[in-house]
KEKE-3310 file (N, C-alpha, C; in steps of 0.2 Angstrom, whole numbers, plus 5000, padded with zeros to 4 digits):
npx = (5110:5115:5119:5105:5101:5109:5107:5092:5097:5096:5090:5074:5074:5085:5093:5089:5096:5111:5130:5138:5154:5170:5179:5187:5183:5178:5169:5158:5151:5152:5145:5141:5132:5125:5134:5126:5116:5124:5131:5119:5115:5127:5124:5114:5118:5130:5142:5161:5169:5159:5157:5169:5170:5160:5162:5173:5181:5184:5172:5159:5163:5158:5144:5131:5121:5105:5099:5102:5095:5082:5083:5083:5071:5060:5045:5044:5056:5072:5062:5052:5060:5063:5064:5049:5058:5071:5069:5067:5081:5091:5086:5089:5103:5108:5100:5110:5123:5118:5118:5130:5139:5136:5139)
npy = (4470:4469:4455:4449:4454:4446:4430:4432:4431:4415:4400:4397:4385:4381:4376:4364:4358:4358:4354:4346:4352:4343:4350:4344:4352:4352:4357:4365:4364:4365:4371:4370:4378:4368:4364:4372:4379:4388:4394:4396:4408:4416:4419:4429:4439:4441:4450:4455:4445:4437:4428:4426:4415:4406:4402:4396:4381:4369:4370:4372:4359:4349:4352:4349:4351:4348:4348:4362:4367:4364:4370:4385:4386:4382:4385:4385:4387:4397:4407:4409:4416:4430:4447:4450:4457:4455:4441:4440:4449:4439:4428:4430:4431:4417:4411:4415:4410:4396:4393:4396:4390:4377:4359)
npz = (4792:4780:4781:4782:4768:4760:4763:4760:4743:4744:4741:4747:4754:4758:4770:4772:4767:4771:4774:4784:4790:4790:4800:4814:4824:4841:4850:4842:4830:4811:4795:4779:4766:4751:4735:4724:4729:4733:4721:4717:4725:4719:4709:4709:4714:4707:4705:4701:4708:4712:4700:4695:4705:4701:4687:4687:4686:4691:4698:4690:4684:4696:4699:4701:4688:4685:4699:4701:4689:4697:4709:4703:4698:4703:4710:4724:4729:4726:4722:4731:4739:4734:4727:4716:4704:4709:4707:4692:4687:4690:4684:4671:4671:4675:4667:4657:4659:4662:4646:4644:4651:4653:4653)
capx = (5106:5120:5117:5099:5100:5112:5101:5089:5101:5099:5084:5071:5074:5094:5094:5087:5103:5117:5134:5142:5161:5174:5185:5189:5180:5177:5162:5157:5148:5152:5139:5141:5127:5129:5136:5120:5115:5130:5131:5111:5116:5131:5119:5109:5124:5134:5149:5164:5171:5157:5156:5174:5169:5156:5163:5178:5180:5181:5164:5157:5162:5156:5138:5123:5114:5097:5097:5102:5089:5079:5085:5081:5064:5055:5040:5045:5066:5075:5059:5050:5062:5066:5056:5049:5062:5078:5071:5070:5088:5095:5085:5095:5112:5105:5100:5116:5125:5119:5121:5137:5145:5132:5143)
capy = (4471:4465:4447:4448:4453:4439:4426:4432:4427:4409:4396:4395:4377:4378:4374:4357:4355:4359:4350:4346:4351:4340:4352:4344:4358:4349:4359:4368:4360:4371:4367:4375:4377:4366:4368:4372:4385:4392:4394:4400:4414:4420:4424:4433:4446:4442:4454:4452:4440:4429:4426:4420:4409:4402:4398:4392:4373:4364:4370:4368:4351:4346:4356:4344:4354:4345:4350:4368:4368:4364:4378:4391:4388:4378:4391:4383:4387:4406:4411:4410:4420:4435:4449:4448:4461:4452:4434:4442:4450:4431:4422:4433:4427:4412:4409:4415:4404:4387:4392:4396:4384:4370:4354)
capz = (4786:4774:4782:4779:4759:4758:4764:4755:4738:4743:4738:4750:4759:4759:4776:4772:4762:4772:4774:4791:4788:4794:4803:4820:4828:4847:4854:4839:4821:4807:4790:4771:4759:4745:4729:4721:4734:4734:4713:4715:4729:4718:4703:4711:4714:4701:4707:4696:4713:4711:4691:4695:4708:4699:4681:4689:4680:4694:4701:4686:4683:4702:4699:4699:4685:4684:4703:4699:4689:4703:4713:4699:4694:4707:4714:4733:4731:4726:4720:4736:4743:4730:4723:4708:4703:4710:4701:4685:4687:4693:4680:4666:4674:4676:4656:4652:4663:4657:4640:4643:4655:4656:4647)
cpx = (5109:5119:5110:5099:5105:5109:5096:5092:5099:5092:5080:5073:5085:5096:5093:5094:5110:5122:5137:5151:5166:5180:5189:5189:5178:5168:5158:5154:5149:5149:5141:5133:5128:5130:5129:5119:5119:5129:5123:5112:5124:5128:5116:5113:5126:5139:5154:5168:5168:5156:5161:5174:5162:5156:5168:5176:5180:5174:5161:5157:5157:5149:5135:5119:5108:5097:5096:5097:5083:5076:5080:5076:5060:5052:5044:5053:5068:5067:5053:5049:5066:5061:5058:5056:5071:5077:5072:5077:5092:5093:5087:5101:5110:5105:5106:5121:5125:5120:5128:5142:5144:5137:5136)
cpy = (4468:4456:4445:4448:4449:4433:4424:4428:4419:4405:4395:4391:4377:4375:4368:4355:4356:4354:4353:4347:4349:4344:4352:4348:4350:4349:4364:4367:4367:4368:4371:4373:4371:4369:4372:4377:4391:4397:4401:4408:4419:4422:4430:4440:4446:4448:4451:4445:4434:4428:4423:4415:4404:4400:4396:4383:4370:4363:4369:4360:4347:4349:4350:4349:4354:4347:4357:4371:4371:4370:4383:4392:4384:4385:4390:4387:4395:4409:4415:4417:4427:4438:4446:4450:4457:4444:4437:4444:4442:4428:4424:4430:4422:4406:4407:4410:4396:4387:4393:4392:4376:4365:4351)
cpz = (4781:4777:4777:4771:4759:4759:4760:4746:4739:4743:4745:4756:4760:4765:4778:4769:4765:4775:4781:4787:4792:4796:4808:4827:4836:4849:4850:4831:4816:4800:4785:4768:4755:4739:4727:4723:4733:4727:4714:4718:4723:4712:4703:4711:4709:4700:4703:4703:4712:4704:4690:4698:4706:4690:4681:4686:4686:4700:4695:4684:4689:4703:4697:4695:4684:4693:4704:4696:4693:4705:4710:4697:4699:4712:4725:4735:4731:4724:4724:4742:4740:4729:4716:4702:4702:4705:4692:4684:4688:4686:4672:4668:4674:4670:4653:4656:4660:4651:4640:4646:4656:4651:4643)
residu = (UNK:UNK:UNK:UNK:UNK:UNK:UNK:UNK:UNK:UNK:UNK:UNK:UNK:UNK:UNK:UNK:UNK:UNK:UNK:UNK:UNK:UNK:UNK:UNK:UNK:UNK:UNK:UNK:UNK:UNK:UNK:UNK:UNK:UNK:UNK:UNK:UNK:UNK:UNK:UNK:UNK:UNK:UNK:UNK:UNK:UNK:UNK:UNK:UNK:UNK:UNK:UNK:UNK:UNK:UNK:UNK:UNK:UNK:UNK:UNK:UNK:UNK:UNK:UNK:UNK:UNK:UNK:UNK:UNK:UNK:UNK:UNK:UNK:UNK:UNK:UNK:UNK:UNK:UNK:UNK:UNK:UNK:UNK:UNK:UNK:UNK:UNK:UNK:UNK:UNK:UNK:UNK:UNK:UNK:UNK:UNK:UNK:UNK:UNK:UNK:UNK:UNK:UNK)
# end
């Protein structure tokens, strides 16, 4: 069940967006989210764990904000996949967020 509502946190299509990660795994592929994803899904929570992992400078610096955007307001992506309830809660953290970190 903890899986499931974490999932749920993440934009719709994530799974179009995921990264192969090069770690000499033989018989095994292991994939990340991207930045983006990752960022959108920790809003959603916004535990004090992930509010550090996500105004951390070098993720901030490395964040494609115009696709972030995206993410957060496009009907097809988080919004798809959230209540009505949880988007309104994200899209507060969200607000405040770009106005506070966006360069």
């Amino acid at each position: 069940a903890q899986v499931a509502a974490y999932i749920n946190n993440f934009p719709y299509n994530y799974e179009d967006r995921l990264h192969k990660l090069d770690i000499g795994s033989k018989k095994i592929d292991f994939y990340t989210a991207s930045l983006e994803d990752i960022v959108i899904a920790k809003l959603c929570s916004y535990r004090d764990t992930d509010r550090q992992d996500v105004i951390n400078p070098e993720v901030i610096k490395s964040l494609d904000w115009k696709f972030l955007e995206k993410l957060a307001t496009d009907e097809d992506e988080l919004k798809a996949n959230i209540s009505d309830r949880g988007y309104s809660e994200f899209l507060y953290n969200y607000e405040e967020y770009v106005r506070r970190y966006r360069p």
